[in-house]
NUVO-989333 format. One line per field, with one value per residue (C-alpha): residue number from 1; residue in one letter; x, y, z. Coordinates in nm, 4 decimals, padded with zeros to 6 digits. Layout:
num: NUM:...
residu: A:...
xx: X:...
yy: Y:...
zz: Z:...
***
This chain:
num: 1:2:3:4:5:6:7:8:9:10:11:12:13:14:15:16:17:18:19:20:21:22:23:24:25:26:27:28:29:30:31:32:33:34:35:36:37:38:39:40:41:42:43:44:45:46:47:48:49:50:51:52:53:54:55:56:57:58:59:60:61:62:63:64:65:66:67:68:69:70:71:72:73:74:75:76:77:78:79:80:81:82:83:84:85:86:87:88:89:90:91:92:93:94:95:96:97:98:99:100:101:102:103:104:105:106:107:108:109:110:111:112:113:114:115:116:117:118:119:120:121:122:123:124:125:126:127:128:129:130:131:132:133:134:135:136:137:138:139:140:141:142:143:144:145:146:147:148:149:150:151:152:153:154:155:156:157:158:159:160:161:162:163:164:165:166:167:168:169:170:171:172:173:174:175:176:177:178:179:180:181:182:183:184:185:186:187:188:189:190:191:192:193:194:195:196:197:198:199:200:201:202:203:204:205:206:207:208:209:210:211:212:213:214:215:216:217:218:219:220:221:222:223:224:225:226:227:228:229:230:231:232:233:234:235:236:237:238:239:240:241:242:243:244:245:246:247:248:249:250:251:252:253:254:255:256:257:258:259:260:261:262:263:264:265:266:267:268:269:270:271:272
residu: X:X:X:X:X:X:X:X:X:X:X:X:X:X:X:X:X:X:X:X:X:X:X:X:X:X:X:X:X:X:X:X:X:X:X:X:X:X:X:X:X:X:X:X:X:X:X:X:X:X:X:X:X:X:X:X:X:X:X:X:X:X:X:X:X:X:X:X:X:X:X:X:X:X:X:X:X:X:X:X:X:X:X:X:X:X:X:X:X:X:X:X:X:X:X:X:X:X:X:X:X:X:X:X:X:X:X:X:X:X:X:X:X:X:X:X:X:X:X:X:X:X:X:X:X:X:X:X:X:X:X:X:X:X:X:X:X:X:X:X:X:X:X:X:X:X:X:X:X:X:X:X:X:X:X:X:X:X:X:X:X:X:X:X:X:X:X:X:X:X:X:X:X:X:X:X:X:X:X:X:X:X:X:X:X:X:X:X:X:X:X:X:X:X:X:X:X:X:X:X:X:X:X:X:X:X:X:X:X:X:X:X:X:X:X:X:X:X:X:X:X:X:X:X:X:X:X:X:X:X:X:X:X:X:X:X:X:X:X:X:X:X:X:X:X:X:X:X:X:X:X:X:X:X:X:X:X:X:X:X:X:X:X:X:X:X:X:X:X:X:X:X
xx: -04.0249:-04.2682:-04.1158:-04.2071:-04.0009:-03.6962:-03.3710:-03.2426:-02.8670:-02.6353:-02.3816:-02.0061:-02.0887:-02.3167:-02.0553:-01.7626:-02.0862:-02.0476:-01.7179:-01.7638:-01.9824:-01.7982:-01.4754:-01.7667:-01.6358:-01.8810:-02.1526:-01.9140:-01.7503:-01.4843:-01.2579:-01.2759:-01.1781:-00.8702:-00.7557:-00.4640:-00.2556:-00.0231:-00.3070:-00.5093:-00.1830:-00.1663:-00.5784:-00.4901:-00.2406:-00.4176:-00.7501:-00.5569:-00.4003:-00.7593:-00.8495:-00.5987:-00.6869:-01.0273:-00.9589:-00.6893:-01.0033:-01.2036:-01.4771:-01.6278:-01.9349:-01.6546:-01.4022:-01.7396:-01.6988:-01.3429:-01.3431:-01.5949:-01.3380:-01.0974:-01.2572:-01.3431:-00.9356:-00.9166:-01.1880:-01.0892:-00.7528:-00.9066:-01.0870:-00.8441:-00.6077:-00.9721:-00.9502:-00.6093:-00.6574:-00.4359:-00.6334:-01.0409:-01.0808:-01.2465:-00.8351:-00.7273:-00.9849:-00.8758:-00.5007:-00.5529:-00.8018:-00.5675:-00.2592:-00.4396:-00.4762:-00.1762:00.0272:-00.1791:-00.1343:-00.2223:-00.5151:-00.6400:-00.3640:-00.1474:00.1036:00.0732:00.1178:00.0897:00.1677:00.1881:00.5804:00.5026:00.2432:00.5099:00.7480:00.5092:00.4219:00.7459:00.8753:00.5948:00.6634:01.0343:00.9093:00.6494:00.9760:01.2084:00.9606:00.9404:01.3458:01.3765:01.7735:01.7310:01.5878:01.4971:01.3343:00.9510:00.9917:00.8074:01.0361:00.6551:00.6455:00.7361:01.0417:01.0769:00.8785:01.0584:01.3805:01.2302:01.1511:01.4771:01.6367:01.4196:01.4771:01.8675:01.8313:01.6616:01.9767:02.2170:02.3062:02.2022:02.3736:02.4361:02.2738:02.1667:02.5246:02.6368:02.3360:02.3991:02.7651:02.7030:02.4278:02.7604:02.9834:02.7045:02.6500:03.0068:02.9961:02.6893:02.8913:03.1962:02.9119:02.7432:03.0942:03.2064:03.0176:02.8710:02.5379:02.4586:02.7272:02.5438:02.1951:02.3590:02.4517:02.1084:01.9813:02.1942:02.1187:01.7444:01.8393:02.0617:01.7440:01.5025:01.7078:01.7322:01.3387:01.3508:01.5780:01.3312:01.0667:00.9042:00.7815:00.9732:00.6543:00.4613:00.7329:00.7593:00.3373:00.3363:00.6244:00.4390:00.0731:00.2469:00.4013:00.1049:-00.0780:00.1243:00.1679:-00.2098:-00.2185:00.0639:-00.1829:-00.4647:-00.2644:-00.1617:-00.4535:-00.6538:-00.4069:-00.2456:-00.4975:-00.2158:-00.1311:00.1397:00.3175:00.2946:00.4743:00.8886:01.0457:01.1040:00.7488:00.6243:00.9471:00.7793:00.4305:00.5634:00.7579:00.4385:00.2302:00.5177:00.5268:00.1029:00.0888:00.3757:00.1739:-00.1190:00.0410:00.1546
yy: -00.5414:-00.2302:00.1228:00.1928:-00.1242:-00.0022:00.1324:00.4498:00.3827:00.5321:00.8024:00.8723:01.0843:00.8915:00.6513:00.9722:01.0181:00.6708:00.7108:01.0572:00.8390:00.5736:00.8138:01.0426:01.0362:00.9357:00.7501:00.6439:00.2757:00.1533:-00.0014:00.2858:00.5437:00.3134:00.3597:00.5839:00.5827:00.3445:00.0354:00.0895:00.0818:-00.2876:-00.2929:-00.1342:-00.3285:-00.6131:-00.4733:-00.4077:-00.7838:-00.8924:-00.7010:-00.8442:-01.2001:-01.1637:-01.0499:-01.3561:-01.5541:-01.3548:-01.3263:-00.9967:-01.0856:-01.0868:-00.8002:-00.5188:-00.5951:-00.5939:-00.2822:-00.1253:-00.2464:-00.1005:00.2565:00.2606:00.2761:00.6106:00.7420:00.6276:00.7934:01.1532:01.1671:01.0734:01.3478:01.6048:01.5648:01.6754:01.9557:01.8096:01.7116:01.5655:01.3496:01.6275:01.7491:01.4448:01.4221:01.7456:01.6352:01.3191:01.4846:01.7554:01.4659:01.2598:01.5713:01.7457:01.3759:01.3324:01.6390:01.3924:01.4136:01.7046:01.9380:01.9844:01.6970:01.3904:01.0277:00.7744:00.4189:00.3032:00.3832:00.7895:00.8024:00.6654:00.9078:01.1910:01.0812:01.0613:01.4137:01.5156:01.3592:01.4560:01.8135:01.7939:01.6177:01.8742:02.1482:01.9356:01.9654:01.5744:01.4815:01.1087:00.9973:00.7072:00.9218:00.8179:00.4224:00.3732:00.1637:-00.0342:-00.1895:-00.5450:-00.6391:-00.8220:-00.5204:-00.2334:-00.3890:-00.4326:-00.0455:00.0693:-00.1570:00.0329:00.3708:00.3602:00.1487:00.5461:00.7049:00.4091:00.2368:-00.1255:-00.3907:-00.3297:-00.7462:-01.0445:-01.1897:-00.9506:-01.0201:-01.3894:-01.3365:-01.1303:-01.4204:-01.6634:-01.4086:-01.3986:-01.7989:-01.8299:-01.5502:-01.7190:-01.9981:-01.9096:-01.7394:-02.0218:-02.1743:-01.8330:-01.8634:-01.5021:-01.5297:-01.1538:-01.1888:-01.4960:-01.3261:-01.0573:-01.2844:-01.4259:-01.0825:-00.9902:-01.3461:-01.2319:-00.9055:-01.0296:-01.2799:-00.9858:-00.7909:-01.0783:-01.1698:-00.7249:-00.7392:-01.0144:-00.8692:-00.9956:-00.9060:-01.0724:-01.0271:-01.2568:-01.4898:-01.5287:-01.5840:-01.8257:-02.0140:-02.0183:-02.1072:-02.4036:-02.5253:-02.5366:-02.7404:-02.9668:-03.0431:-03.0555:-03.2812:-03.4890:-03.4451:-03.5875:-03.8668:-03.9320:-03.9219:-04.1142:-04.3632:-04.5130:-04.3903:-04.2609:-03.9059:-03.6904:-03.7346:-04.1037:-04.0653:-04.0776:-03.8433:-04.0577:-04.1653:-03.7774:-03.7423:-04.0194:-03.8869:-03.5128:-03.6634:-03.8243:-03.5065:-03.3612:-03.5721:-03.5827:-03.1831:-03.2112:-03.4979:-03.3104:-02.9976:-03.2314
zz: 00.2136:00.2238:00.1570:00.5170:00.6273:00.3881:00.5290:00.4941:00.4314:00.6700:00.5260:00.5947:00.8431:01.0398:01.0311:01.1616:01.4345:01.5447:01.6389:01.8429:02.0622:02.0877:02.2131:02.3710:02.8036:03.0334:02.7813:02.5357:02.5217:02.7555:02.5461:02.2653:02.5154:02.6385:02.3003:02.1774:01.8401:01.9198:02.0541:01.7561:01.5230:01.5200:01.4269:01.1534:01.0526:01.0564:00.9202:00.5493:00.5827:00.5984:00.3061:00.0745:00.2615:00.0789:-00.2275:-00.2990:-00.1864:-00.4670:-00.1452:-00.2634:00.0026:00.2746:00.1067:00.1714:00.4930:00.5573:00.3265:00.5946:00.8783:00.7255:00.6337:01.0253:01.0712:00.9415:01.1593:01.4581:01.3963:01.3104:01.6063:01.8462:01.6373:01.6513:02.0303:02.0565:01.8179:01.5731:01.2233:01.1705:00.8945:00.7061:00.7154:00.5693:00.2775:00.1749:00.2028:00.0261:-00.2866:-00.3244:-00.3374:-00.6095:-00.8377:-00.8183:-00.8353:-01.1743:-01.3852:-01.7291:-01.5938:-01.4035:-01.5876:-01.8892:-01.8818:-02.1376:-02.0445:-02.2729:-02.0687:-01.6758:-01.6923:-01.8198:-01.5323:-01.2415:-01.3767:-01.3416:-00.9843:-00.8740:-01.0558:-00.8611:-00.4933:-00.5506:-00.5277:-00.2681:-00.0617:-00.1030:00.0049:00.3065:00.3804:00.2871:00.3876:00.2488:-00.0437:00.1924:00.4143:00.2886:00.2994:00.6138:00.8915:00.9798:00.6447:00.6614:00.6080:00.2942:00.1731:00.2947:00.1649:-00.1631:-00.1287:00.0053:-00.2932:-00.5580:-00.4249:-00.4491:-00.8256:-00.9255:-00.8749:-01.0011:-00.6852:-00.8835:-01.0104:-01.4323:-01.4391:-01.2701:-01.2774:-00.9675:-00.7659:-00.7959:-00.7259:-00.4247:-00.2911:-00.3322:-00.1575:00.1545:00.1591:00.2098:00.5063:00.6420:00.6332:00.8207:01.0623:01.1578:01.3609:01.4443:01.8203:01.7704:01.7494:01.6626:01.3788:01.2617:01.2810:01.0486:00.7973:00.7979:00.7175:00.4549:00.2660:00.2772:00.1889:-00.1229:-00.1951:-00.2156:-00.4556:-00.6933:-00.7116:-00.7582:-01.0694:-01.2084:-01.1405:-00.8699:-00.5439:-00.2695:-00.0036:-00.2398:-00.3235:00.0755:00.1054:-00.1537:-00.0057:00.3035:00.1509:-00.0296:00.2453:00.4641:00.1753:00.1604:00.5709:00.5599:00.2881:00.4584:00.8254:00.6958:00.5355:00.8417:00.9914:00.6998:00.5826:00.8595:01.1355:01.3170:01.5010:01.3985:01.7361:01.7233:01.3406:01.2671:01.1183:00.8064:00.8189:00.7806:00.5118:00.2812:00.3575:00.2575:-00.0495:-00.1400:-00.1617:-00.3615:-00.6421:-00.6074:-00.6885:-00.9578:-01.1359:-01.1142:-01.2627:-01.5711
***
């Protein structure tokens, strides 16, 4: 390729142009202008899910472009906030660059930190201050009610641990998991059906503060959970499929039992 042939590359703000056209009335795009906060919300969403989708896969081709999807988020929020005279995404760059220094004094100030557990303590001395300017009546107030929900319990969990709302060990999470089974229990014959859906909840909710207290992250327990059990109902599909040249609605249950208990004890020899 000849220097003449060679691409200038586009800039952030040819990229914040894009957008005014796109929202821009009369020549701009249909479906962009049919947009408001609340469509684009779910885009979003789904953009960041992507992101993390790629970097699990280690696809770092694939993550620059999701990375791009997602950076076009942002912008598409400022300027439907700029046309209402609320903020541009000029605002929020400032917000967000004057966040990241003031949240790390160690580095752009005076304070020391010496490990990962000096620096969380710093940033949340410091967001305990920038909340109480901001009239905060919860220390709850700031765990978003969008997140998902194993997340936001985890969240909710780890903001009233802070201030000693926690269990002093293990032993009276594992009690209070007992205690819930046994509600769940009497629940499940009680004919209410909202009751029983709130017994449900608080066994998840029980479960998430257990995988917390070890250490874990309940959101990834719950993907892996998922991720192994659709490897193993492919793996029990294509048996199907392969082995006895059969469909899966043509198979009995106890035929896909043996074919799933097969595929179990496959993986665990293979992890021997």
């Amino acid at each position: 390729m000849t220097k003449q042939e060679e691409k200038t590359p586009y800039t952030f703000n040819d990229l914040v142009n894009v957008m005014k056209a796109l929202r821009t009335p009369e020549t701009g795009c249909p479906w962009d202008l049919e947009q408001d906060f609340d469509s684009i919300a779910p885009y979003t969403i789904e953009e960041a899910y992507e992101v993390e989708d790629a970097i699990k896969r280690k696809d770092f081709e694939n993550l620059r472009e999701e990375l791009g999807d997602l950076l076009f988020q942002p912008i598409f929020h400022a300027q439907m906030a700029s046309e209402d005279n609320l903020f541009n995404i000029y605002d929020i760059i400032h917000d967000v660059t004057d966040k990241m220094i003031t949240r790390h004094p160690h580095v752009f100030g005076n304070a020391t930190a010496q490990t990962g557990a000096d620096v969380d303590q710093i940033w949340d001395a410091q967001k305990s201050k920038e909340k109480g300017r901001n009239n905060q009546d919860s220390i709850l107030d700031d765990v978003p009610r969008a997140f998902p929900a194993l997340l936001r319990a985890q969240k909710l969990q780890k903001k009233v641990a802070k201030v000693g709302f926690e269990w002093p060990d293990i032993s009276g999470v594992i009690a209070k998991l007992d205690e819930e089974l046994d509600e769940l229990k009497q629940a499940r014959h009680s004919g209410d059906a909202a009751h029983h859906a709130e017994e449900i909840g608080d066994v998840f909710f029980v479960l998430v503060n257990y995988a917390r207290m070890h250490g874990l992250n309940a959101e990834e327990i719950m993907r892996a959970a998922n991720d192994k059990f659709e490897r193993r109902f492919r793996a029990v599909e294509n048996a199907v499929k392969v082995d006895e040249n059969k469909a899966l609605k043509d198979c009995t249950l106890e035929e896909l039992e043996a074919q799933w208990q097969a595929v179990k004890k496959a993986e665990k020899k293979a992890k021997a």
